[in-house]
Each structure stands twice: as C-alpha cells, then as structure tokens.
N, C-alpha and C positions, 0 to 999 in steps of 0.2 A: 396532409390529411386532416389538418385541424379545423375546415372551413370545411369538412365534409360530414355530410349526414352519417348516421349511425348505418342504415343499409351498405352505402359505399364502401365504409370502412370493413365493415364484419366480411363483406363479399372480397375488397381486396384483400383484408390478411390471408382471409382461405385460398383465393388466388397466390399470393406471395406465397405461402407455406407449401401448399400444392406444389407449386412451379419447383421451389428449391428441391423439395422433397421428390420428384421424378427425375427432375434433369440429375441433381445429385446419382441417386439411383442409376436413370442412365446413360450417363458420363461416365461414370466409373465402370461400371458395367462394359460399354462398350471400347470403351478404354484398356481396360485389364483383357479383354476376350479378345481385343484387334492384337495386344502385345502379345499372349499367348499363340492365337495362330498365326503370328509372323513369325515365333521363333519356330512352331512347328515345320510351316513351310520351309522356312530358311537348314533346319533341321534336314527335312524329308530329301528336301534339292540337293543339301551337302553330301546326304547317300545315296543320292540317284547319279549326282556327278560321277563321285568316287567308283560306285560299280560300275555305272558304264567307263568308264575311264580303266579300272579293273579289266572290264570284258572286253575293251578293246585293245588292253595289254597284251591281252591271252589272245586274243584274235590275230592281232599282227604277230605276236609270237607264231603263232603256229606258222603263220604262212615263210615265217625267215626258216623253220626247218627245211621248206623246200629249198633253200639258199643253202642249208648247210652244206648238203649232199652237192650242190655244186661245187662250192667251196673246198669240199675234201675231194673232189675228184681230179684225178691225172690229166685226164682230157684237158681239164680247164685250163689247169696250170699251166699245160703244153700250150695251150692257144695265147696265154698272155705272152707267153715266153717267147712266141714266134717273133721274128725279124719285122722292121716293117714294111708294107707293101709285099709282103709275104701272099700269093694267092695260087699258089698252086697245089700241089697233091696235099702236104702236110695240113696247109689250111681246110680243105676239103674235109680230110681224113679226120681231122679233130671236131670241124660239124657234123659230121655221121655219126659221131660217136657222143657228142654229147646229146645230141635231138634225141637218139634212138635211146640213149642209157639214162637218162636224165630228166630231160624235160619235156619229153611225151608223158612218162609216167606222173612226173609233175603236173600237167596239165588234167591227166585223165583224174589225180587223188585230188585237184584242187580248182574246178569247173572257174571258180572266181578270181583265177589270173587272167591278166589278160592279154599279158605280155612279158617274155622276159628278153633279156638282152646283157652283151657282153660286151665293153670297148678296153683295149689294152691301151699302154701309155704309148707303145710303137704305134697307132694309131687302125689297127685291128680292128674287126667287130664286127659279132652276130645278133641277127634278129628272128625270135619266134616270137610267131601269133598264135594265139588260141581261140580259134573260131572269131576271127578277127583280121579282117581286110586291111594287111599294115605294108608297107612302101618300105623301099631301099632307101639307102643315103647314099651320098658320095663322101668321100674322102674331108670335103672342109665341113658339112654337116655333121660326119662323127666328131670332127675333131672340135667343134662348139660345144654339141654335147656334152666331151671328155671334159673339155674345160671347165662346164658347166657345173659336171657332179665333182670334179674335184674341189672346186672352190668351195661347196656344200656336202663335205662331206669327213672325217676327218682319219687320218694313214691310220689311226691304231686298228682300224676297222668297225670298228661300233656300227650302229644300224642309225641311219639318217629315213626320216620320213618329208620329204618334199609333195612340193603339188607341178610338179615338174613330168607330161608326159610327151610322147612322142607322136602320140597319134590324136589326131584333130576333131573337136565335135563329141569328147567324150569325157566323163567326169572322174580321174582314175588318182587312186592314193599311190604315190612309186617310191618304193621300199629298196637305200642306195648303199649300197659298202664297198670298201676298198678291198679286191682282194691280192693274193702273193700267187707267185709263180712257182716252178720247180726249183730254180735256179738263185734265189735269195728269198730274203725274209724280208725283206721291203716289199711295199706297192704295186703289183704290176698292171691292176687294171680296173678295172669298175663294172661290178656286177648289179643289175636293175632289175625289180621285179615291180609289175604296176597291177593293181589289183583294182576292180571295177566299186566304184563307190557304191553304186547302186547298193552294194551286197553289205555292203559297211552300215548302210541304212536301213538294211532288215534285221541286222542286230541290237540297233536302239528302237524300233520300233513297238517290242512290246513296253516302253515307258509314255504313259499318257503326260504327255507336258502340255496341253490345250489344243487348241486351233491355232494359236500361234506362235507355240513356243517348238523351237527344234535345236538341234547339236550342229555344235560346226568343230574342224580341228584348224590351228593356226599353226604356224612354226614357230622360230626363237627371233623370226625377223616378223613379224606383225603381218606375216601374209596369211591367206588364208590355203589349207592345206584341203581342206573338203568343207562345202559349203550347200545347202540344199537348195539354194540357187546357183545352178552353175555357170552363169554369166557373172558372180563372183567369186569361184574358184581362182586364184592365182594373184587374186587383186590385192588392195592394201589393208587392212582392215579400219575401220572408222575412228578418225581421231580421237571422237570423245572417248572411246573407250578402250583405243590403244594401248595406251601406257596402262591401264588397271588391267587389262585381262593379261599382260607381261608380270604383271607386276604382286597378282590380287593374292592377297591370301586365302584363311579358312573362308571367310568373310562373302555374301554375295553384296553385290551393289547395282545401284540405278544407274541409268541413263536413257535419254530417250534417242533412239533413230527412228529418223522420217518423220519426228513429232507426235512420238510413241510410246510413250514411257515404257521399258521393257528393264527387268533384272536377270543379271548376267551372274553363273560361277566358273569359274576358272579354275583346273587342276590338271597341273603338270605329271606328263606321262612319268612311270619309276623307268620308261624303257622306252629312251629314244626321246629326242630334244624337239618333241610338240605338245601343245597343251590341248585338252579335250572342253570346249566352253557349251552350258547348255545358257539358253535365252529363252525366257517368256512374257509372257504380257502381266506388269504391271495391273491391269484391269481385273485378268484371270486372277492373278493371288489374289488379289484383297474381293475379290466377288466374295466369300464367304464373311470379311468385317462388313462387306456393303450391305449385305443380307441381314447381319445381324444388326447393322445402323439402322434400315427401313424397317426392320421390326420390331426394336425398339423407339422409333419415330412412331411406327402408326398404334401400336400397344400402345404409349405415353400419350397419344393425342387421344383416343380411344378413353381410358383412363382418367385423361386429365378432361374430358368433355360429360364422363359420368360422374366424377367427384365436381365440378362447376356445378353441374346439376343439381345435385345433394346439397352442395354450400348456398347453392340459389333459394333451392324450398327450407331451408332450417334457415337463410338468412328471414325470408319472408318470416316465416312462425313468429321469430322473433322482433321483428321492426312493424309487422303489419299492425298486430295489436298496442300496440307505441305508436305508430299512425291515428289508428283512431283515438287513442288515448289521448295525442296531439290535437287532434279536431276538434273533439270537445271540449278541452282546453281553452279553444279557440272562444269556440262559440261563447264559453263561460266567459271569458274575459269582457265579450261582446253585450252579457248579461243575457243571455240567453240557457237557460240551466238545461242541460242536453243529458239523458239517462243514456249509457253506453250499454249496449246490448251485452251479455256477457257468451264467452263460447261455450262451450259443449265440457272440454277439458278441463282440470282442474289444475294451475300451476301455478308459480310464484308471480305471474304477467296476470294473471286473470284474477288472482290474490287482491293485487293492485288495481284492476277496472274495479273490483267489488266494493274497495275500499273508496273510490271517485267516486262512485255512482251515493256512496251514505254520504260522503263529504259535501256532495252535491245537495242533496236533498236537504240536508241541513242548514247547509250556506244559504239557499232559496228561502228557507223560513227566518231564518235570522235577516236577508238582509229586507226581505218583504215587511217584519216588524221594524227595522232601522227606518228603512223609507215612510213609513207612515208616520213614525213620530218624527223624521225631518220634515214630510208635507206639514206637518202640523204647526211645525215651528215656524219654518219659513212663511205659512201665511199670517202668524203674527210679525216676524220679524218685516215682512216688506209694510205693511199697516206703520210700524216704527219709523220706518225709512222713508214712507211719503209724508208720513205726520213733519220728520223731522227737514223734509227736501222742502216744504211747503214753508215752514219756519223760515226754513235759509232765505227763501226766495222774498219773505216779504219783511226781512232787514235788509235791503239794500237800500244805504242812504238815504234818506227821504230832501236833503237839502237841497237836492236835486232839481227838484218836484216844486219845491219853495220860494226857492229863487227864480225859474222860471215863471211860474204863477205873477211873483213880484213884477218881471219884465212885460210880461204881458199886462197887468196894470198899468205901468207906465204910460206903454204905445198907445193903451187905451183911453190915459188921461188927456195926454198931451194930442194927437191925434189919428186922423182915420188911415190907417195906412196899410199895407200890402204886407208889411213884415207881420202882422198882426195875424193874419192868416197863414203863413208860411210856418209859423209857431203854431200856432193852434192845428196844424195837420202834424206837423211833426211830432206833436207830444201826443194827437189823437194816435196816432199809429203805434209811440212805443207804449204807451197805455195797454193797447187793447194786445200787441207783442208781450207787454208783462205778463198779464192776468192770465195768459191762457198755461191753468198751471196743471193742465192733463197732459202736456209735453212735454219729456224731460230730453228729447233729443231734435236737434234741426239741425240743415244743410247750412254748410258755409257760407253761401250766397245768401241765405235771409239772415242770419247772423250778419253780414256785412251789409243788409241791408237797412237793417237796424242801427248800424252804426251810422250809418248815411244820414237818415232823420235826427239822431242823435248830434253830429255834426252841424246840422241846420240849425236847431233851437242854441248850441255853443256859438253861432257864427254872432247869433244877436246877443250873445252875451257880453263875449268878451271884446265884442265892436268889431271882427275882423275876419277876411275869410281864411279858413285854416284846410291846406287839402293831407291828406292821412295818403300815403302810400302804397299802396295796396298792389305787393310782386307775388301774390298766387297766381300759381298755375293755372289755365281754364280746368286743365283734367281735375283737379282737387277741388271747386267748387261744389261737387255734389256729394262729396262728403259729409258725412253725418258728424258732428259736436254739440256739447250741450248747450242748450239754451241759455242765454241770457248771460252767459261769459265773455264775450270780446269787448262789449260796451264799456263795462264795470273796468277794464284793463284799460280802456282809452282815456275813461274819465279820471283815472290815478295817474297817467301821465298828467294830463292836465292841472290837477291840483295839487301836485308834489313835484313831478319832474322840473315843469313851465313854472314853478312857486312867486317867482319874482319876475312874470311875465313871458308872455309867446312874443319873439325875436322873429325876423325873416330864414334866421339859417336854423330854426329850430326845425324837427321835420318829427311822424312819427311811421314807422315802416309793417304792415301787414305780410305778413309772409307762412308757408306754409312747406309741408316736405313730408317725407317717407325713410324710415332709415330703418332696417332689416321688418320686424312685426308692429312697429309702431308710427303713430300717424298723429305729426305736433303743427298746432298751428303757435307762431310766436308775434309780438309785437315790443317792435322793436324804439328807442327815443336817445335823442341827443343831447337830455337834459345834465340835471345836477347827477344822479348818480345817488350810490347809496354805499354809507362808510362800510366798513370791514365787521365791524362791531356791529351794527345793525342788520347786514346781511346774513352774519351767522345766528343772529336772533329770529329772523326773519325765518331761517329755514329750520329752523328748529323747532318753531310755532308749524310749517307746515307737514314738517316731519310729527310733530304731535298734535295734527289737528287742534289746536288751540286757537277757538276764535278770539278776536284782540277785542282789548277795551277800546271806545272810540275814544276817548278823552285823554289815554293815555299813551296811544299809535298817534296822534293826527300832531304831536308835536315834536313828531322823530324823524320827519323828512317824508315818510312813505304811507299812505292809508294799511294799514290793518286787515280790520273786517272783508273791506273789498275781494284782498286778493285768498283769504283765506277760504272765503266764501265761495270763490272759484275754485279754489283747490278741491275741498270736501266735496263740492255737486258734482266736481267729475270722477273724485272715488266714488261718490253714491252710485252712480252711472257706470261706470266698466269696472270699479273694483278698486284695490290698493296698491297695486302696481302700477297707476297710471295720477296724471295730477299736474300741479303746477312743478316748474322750475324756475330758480330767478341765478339770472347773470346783471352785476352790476358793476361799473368801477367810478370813482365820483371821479368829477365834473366831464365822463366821458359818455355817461348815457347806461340806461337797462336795458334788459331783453328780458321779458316776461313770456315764458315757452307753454304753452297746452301741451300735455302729451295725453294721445287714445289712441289703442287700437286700430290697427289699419283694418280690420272685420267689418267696422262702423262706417267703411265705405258704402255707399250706395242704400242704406236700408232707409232713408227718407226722399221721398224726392224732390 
C-alpha cells in the first residue's frame, strides 16, 4: 500500500475494516446459531426416537396380551402336549376350542393381526388367518419353521420380535415366544403372532421427519425387522452403518446411503431385543443453518455494498479536493500560478485550498519581482561575458600569424611558386574563420575544417607533410562545439608534444563520442608527455580558470594560455560543468578531451 495513492488506501482500509467487521459478525453469528440448532435437532430427534420407541413398546405390548391368554390357556397346553403325528379327534378337539375361545375373539379386539399360529416341538401345528388368504404346510415346512423360531428365540420365554413371516408379498412384524405345556415346565412349542406393518406405520405417522426421513426396526443381528421399503424388509442392513446403529449410543450420527448424507438414532427397545432407528436427510436438518447462511450471505453483501458506497463518497470528499489541490501544485511548479476555486463547505481541506490560493498569489508577485531584477542582471552579465569571450578570442597566439607571414616572405624572395598560394588560401580562410566573432558555436566538420587549412600553412613550415587522424564518427560531425578550439589543441601538440621534432611514428588522433548526457571531442598525441607535477599544476589552473602567463608556461613543456583558453570559452558557452580535461603520461603521449553537452547536437548546421 505504500506505492498507493491516498484514495486507494482510505477506500481499502474501509474495505479491510468492513470485510472483518461483517464476516466477523457473520461467522460467529452463523457459527453459534448452526451449533445451537444442531444441538436442538439432535435434541428434538433424541425425543422423537425415544417416544416412538416408548410407543411402540406399548404397542407391541398390547398385542403380546393377546398371547397371554393363549399362553394360560388349557387348550394350548394340551395341543403342545399332544404326541407327534397326532391328527385325529384330540388334534381336532383342541383347534375348536382354541379358534372359538381364543383367537376369533383375538382377531375380532385386534383387526391388525394378521396371523397367529402354533408349532409344538412333537412337530404339531396350527394356523389362523385373519381376513387373510394363508396356505397349509406339510410336515418338513413346519418343522424349518420350528427350527427357525427356536434358534431366534430364547426357552425362558421372553418376547422375540423377528421379520420372519409365513405368508408371502406382505410386510408383517412376527411377535415369537416359547411356550410350556401341561405336563412340564420346559418348552413345548412356539407360539407366533404376525401383526401387519402397515399398522405399525400409522403409529409413527403423526411424527413429521421430512420427505425423506422415516423409522425402520432392525433386530440384534443387523437385519432389518420393518422397513418402509419392503423389498428391504428381511435384508441385511447397510455396512456403513451396521455396526453404529448395533452399537450407537445417546448420540445421533452421519452417514451417507445411496450418496446421501442422512443422520441416523438408534434406541434399543426396554422390551424385546430390537432397536427402533429413525433416518433423515442430512439437507432437511441443516435447511434451517442453510437459511440462516443465505441470509446472512445476502444481508452482508446488501450491507457490505451500502457501506462500499458511503466509504466511496466520504473517500471522494476527502481526496477530490487533494486532487485539485494536487493539480495546481502542478501547474505552479510549471510556473503557471493557478487560483483553486474554493467549495461551498467550510472545513479543515478547504482551510488549506484558502491558504494555497494566498500562498499563491504572493509567490506570483514575489517571483514576478525576482525575475525582473534577474532580466536585469543578466542583460548586463551576458554584455560581460561577450566583452570578456571577445578578449579571449583575440589572445590567441599571435606567433602564429608571424611566422607564417615570415614564410611567405621567403617563397616570395626566393621565388614564384605554387606553395605561395596554397599559403596565402590557407591563412585567407583561417583569417576570415577567426574574425567572425558573432559565433560562439560551430559544427565539427568546419572545426575540422579549419584544422585542415591550418595543417596546410604547417606543412610549409615545418618542411613535411603531417596527416592528423581523424576517427569521428560521420553521425557526430554535425554536432555543435565551440568555435575556434580544436586548432589551438593541434598547434600545442606541435610546439610542445613534437618540441624536438615531428618523427615518422609520431601521429596526432581526432576522435570524438557520447557517454551518458555528455558529448567530448578529444585529441589525442604520442609525444613527450607531461610530468606529474605539471599535470596537477595544469589542472588546477583549469579548475581555477587561471589564464597562464606566457613567459612563464612556455618553458614547462606544455602552452598555457592555449589550452586554458579552450577551457574558459566552453564554460562561457554551456556552463561550469563542462570544459577541458587533460590525460597525460611522459614520453607516452596526451589526450586533451572537450567535454559539452550532448543538447548541442544538431542546433548548427
């Protein structure tokens, strides 16, 4: 945020602050309110178990009274008691007597049997229906059966609730005890009463458990004993939740069947070894946390889109007028004095434009009076500065000038010759090149052109022809340097570098270049060089513009005047950061460096 504007920032703290401040809010909120109604539900389910579980205690109870009265009846006892393969009068006599005394009246107090039936361990046994189309068995069908309930069942007589029925295509709870005979107090048969589910499911029906939640009963072996799908009546019950609904305590728990998340409670009958399990949908319970998450989702978006808005317009209030306050800024810096309109409001931001807008108006007149007394100054101080560029320009060397003159004498004594004219152009063109002293700036190339003529009138001096090197670039030719500086640098080679004569491996090197904003022409020589001592004399005179004495430079190795001369005219010209440089090391040669401005490109042509 450090690289961010003032707006962005004030806009995201209110954001940041916002955000924590709702989600906080509703995180907890929803958090605390999903934990609360899951302990309610889990709560409400642990007593909806429990009563139905209660009320089907009481239900199955009632229906074993109809048991009891078998149970103490004579009839019964006699029927278990009979021999086996017993089928004659006594067999007969004892189902007349129990249909008629028993379990007609059973039938008629208890419409939701829907079958009972009787098998001795001599292998006996009767069967009543109750409005219910039921079939005979034979003798090895009773005796599976017997076997059946005996193995699921236990001698003391207790009340066994199986999903174990006789008749086919139908959904029946069968209610199984061992009963005794006349003749001992042991076991003698197995009395069955099967009671129609149907009816069992209009007792949990006034409990709303959803659309998909319903009761089943299971036994002590993981089957199922009643089931509201009856294509799973008898089955096994589903592994994932086998062992927990065996097993579960107070406690309800998850699991998904079919890819369904559904919560399951499990409570063990007080009467009779099956468990009564209800099941619902996972979706259903928490539809009330889901309810209370999307309303707190669209409240906090709601919410969080009206306070955005608020932090938006109080960001504006605050950065706009700091905008414009920033502009005019601008422009002032520009020197454009800009009055900022002030608002309507009066506050500690508008305090501040009031206080710009006098700051301003004052800074305009003071700097309006500054400027007029530097216009003033400065048109005397340039008046100084061409007085004094003009001085510089008409000390250079005059020996020059003397010596020449003397040669052309000579040619002229001795006679008529061609060198005679070659001289006489050459000195005509640096002549009328000196004089023009409205110029303080030229291109590279007339600079080097100068030096060219200059070269000519040396060729006849010194008896020889001498070529200058010259490794500028084309593109740097048309760069602008000051007038009348490369010449003055070639002819100090010559009278100090070359002192004891121009050699064949003597050379002198023109070159030029670019290095970040500045733009140096150097000339380079393979002369004597210049001591250590003198060099740091040297730069010290140019560091303090100190023009040299000639009488007192010209017996030090190096001209003086010349090169100081060159230094000053190109301060006077771009300034004090710019000027001569010297690199030397004796008997290995100078380099005499120009430095200007790479700006001074192109402005002559």
């Amino acid at each position: 945020m450090k690289k961010f504007n003032l707006y962005p920032k004030l806009f995201l703290s209110y954001f940041v602050v916002i955000m924590i401040s709702l989600t906080s809010v509703g995180v907890f909120s929803y958090w605390s309110s999903s934990n609360e109604l899951n302990q309610i539900v889990e709560k409400q389910l642990t007593q909806v178990v429990g009563n139905a579980a209660h009320h089907t205690d009481l239900y199955i109870r009632s229906y074993e009274r109809s048991m009891v009265s078998l149970l103490s009846s004579n009839d019964v006892k006699r029927f278990v008691d009979l021999p086996e393969g017993e089928t004659g009068y006594p067999y007969y006599e004892a189902r007349k007597f129990i249909k008629e005394l028993i379990i007609e009246p059973a039938f008629a107090r208890n419409p939701e049997i829907s079958n009972i039936y009787m098998i001795s361990f001599n292998r006996n046994a009767m069967y009543f229906y109750n409005d219910t189309v039921g079939g005979s068995f034979n003798k090895e069908e009773a005796q599976q059966q017997l076997e059946f309930f005996k193995a699921n069942t236990k001698p003391d007589g207790s009340l066994s609730v199986l999903n174990h029925s006789i008749l086919s295509g139908q959904q029946n709870i069968t209610l199984v005890r061992q009963i005794r005979g006349l003749s001992s107090t042991e076991p003698k048969g197995i009395l069955v009463v099967e009671l129609r589910a149907a009816e069992l499911s209009e007792l949990w029906k006034g409990i709303d458990l959803g659309e998909d939640g319903y009761f089943f009963i299971t036994d002590d072996n993981g089957k199922y004993v009643y089931q509201p799908d009856a294509d799973k009546t008898a089955t096994e019950l589903p592994e994932a939740i086998r062992s927990q609904v065996l097993e579960a305590g107070p406690h309800a728990f998850m699991e998904a069947i079919d890819d369904k998340p559904q919560m399951f409670m499990s409570r063990r009958s007080t009467y009779g070894d099956w468990r009564l399990v209800v099941a619902m949908s996972v979706k259903e319970l928490r539809k009330p946390s889901d309810t209370i998450r999307t309303t707190t989702i669209v409240v906090g978006c709601f919410t969080l889109g009206i306070a955005l808005w608020i932090a938006f317009r109080f960001g504006r209030s605050i950065t706009g007028p700091i905008r414009i306050l920033r502009s005019a800024m601008r422009q002032t810096e520009q020197g454009n004095w800009v009055q900022i309109p002030l608002p309507e409001h009066r506050d500690e931001i508008a305090e501040l434009m009031s206080r710009y807008n006098l700051m301003v108006t004052r800074l305009s007149e003071l700097v309006d009076k500054v400027y007029q007394a530097e216009l003033s100054d400065q048109k005397s101080q340039m008046e100084r500065q061409k007085a004094e560029l003009q001085s510089l320009q008409l000390q250079i060397n005059p020996h020059f000038l003397y010596n020449t003159l003397e040669t052309i004498v000579c040619y002229a004594v001795i006679r008529d010759s061609k060198e005679i004219y070659e001289i006489v152009k050459a000195l005509a063109y640096m002549l009328r090149y000196s004089v023009q002293t409205n110029l303080e700036e030229i291109t590279v190339s007339n600079e080097l052109k100068h030096v060219m003529f200059y070269l000519v009138v040396l060729k006849h001096r010194i008896g020889r022809e001498f070529e200058v090197d010259v490794s500028i670039h084309p593109d740097y030719l048309l760069n602008s340097m000051v007038r009348l500086t490369l010449q003055p640098l070639i002819e100090n080679a010559f009278q100090h570098a070359f002192a004891d004569g121009v050699e064949d491996y003597h050379y002198i090197r023109i070159d030029a270049g670019e290095d970040e904003d500045k733009f140096w022409v150097s000339v380079e020589d393979n002369g004597l060089g210049i001591s250590e001592s003198r060099l740091e004399e040297l730069r010290e005179k140019l560091h303090t513009n100190q023009l040299a004495d000639k009488e007192n430079d010209s017996s030090k190795g190096i001209g003086g005047i010349g090169i100081i001369n060159v230094h000053r005219r190109i301060q006077m010209v771009y300034g004090e950061h710019y000027g001569l440089q010297i690199e030397s090391e004796v008997e290995k040669g100078t380099k005499l460096i120009m430095v200007m401005p790479t700006s001074a490109r192109g402005k002559i042509g």
